[in-house]
N, C-alpha and C positions, 0 to 999 in steps of 0.2 A: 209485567212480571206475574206470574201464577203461584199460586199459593205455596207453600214450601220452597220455591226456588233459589231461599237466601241457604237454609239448612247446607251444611257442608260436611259435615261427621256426626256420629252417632251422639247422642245426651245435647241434642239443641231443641229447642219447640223457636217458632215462629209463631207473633204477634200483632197484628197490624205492620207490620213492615220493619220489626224490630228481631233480634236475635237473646233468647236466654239461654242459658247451661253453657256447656263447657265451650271457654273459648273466649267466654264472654263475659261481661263486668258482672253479672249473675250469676256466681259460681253455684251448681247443682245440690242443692240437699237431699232432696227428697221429692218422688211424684207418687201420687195415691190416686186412684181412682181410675186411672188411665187402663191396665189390664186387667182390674175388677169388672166381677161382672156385677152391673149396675141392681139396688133396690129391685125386687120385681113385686108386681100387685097381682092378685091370684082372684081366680071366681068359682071359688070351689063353696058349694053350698052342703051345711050341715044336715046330714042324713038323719030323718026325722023319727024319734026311738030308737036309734039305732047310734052304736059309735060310729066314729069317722064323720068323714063328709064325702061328695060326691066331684070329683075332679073338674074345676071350671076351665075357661085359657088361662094361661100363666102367660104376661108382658113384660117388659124394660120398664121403668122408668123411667128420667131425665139420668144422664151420668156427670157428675159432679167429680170434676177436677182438680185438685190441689198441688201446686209448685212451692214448696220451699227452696228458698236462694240464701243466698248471702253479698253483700255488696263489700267489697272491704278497701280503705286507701291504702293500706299496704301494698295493693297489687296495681295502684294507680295513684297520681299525684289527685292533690283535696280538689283540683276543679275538675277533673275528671271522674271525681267521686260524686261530686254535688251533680255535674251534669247528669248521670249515671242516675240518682236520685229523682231528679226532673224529669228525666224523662220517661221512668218506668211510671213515675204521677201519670203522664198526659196519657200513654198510649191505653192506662186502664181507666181514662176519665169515661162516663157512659153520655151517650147523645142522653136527650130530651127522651128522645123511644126510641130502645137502644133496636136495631135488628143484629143479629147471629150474626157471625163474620169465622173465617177461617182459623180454626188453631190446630195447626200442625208439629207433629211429633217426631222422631226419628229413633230409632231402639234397633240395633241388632242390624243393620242396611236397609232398614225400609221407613219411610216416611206412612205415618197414617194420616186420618185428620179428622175431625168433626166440627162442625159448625156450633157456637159457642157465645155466650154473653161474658164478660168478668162479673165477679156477683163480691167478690172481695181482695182486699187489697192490707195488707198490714205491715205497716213498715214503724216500728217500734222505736219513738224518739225518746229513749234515756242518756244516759251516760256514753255506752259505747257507740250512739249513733252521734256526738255533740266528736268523737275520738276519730271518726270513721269508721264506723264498722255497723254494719245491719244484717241482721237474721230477721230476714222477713218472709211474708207466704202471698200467693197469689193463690186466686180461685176463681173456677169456668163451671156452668152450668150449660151441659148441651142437651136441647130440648129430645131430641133426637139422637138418640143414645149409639148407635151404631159407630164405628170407626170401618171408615175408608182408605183405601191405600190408594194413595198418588204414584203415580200417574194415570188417572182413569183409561181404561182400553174403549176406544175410538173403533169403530166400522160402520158401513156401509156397502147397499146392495140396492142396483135398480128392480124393474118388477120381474120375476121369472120369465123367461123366453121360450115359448115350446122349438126344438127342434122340430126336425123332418125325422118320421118315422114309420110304423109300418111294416108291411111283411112285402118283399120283391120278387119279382120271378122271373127265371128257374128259384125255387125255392132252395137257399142255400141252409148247413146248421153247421154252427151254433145260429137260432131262427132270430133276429131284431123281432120282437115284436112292443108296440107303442113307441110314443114320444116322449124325449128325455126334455127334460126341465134344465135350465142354465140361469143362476139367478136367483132370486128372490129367496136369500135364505144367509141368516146370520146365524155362527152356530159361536159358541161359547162358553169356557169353564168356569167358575166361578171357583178360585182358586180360596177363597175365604172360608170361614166358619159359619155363617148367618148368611140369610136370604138376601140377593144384591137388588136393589129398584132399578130399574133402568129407565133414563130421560131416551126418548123418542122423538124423530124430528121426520117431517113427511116432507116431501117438498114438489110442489106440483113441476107442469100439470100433471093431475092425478084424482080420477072421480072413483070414490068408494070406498076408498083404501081399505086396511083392515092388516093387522098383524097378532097372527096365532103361533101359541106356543105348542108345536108340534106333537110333546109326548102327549102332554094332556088337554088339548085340543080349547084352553082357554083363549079367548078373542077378541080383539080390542077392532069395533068394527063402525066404519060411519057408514050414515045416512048413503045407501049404494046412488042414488041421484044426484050427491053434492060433489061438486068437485074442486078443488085446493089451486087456485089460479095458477098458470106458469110462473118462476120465480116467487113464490109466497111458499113460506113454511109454516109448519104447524107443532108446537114442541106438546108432545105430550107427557106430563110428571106423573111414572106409575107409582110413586110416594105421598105428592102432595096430593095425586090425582086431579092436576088439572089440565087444559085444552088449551092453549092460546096460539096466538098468532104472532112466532116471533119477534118480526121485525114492530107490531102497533100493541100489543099486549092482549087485544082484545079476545074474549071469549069464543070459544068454538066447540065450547063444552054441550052446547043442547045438538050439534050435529054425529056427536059419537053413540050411535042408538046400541050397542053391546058394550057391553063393560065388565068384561073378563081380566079383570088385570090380573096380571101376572108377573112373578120375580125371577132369579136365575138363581138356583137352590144352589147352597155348596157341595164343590166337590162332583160335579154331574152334569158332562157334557150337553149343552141346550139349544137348541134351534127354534129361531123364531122366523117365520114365513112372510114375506112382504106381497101383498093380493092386493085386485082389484077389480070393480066389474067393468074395463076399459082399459084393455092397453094401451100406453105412454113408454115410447123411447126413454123419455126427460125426468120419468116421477125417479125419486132417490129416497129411501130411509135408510137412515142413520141413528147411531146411538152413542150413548157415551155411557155408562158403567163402572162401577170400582169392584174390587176383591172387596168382599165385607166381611167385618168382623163383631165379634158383639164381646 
């Protein structure tokens, strides 16, 4: 089962395989942080004599989540409270080294999500909790501040195909002249607010490969001598920026000799071009992508 796929109506988040908000033994108080825009750190440098400063980049920070619930037995019998209780314990206990796991939202028909630690957890044992009843908060820290919309848009395209082309004779007009291209060409809107990464996935055979973003001619280009065996893929992360080899994990990072990464800006229809110095029937790039949000 893939990430949000438990979500059912608007005001629920998904948790390790659990459901809060409405619906649910976690009735919804309050969410902060989620349509904030996150902390930003700035590198603007003070102009020297002079007021002002001189304008640096401005970045995200981590975005920091906050769920307020409330658990109540009113709305459930005491072992249904207390299980209720247990288990919202376990699903925010943290491994040993926690890694980021999926916390997904729903607001308005759209599920977003970002990848997420819990950093707190408070479940306030007085009086009204000894009664049944807790007002408590949960809290997510995502390294990676961006929200994604579920269901990632999925395509793929083999390498471009020259047609037959050319001028014939009797010279006929309107005149053909050159050969039309069929293929190698993922085009895409980036329906978000914020610049989308896209995971890349190559899959032989295929020697050279290379994928350029058309407007602005940025290039994600290997070693034109190496070639990606038949059945082996190669995923590339233009976020984490890295190179592997799907199926064995292994590096392929010293064969990508240009390194133009590039994202799918919002709002601006994008083509990205699948090349190579070797045609291959069989090569296939694929991608996977979300609508981003920041």
């Amino acid at each position: 089962m893939a990430a949000g796929d438990l979500i059912t109506r608007d005001g629920q988040l998904e948790w390790r395989g659990i459901l809060l908000g409405a619906g649910t033994a976690y009735g919804w108080r309050a969410l902060e942080g989620w349509l904030d825009l996150p902390q930003m750190r700035g590198g603007d440098v003070d102009r020297p004599g002079q007021h002002g400063a001189f304008p640096g980049q401005l970045l995200a920070q981590s975005r920091t989540i906050s769920y307020s619930f409330v658990i109540s037995a009113r709305r459930a019998t005491r072992e249904q409270y207390t299980a209720a209780v247990d288990l919202l314990r376990g699903v925010t206990t943290p491994a040993e080294n926690p890694d980021e796991e999926p916390l997904v939202i729903r607001l308005h028909g759209q599920r977003w999500m970002v990848t997420a630690r819990c950093t707190r957890r408070q479940v306030p044992t007085g009086l009204s909790f000894d009664v049944g009843y807790v007002a408590g908060a949960l809290q997510w820290v995502a390294t990676d501040p961006r929200l994604l919309e579920l269901p990632a848009y999925t395509a793929s395209t083999p390498l471009g195909a020259v047609g037959t082309g050319g001028l014939g004779f009797p010279v006929a007009f309107p005149m053909p002249f050159g050969a039309a291209v069929r293929g190698g060409v993922i085009t895409w809107t980036n329906a978000g607010s914020a610049e989308a990464w896209p995971l890349w996935r190559i899959t032989g055979p295929v020697r050279g490969p290379s994928i350029t973003r058309r407007d602005t001619g940025q290039a994600l280009e290997f070693d034109p001598d190496w070639t990606i065996p038949a059945g082996q893929s190669v995923e590339v992360d233009t976020l984490a920026r890295t190179v592997l080899f799907a199926d064995s994990g292994v590096s392929a990072s010293d064969r990508l000799f240009t390194r133009g990464w590039f994202s799918f800006p919002p709002g601006v229809s994008t083509q990205a071009v699948f090349a190579s110095t070797a045609t291959s029937s069989d090569a296939l790039l694929s991608v996977a992508v979300h609508n981003t949000a920041m």
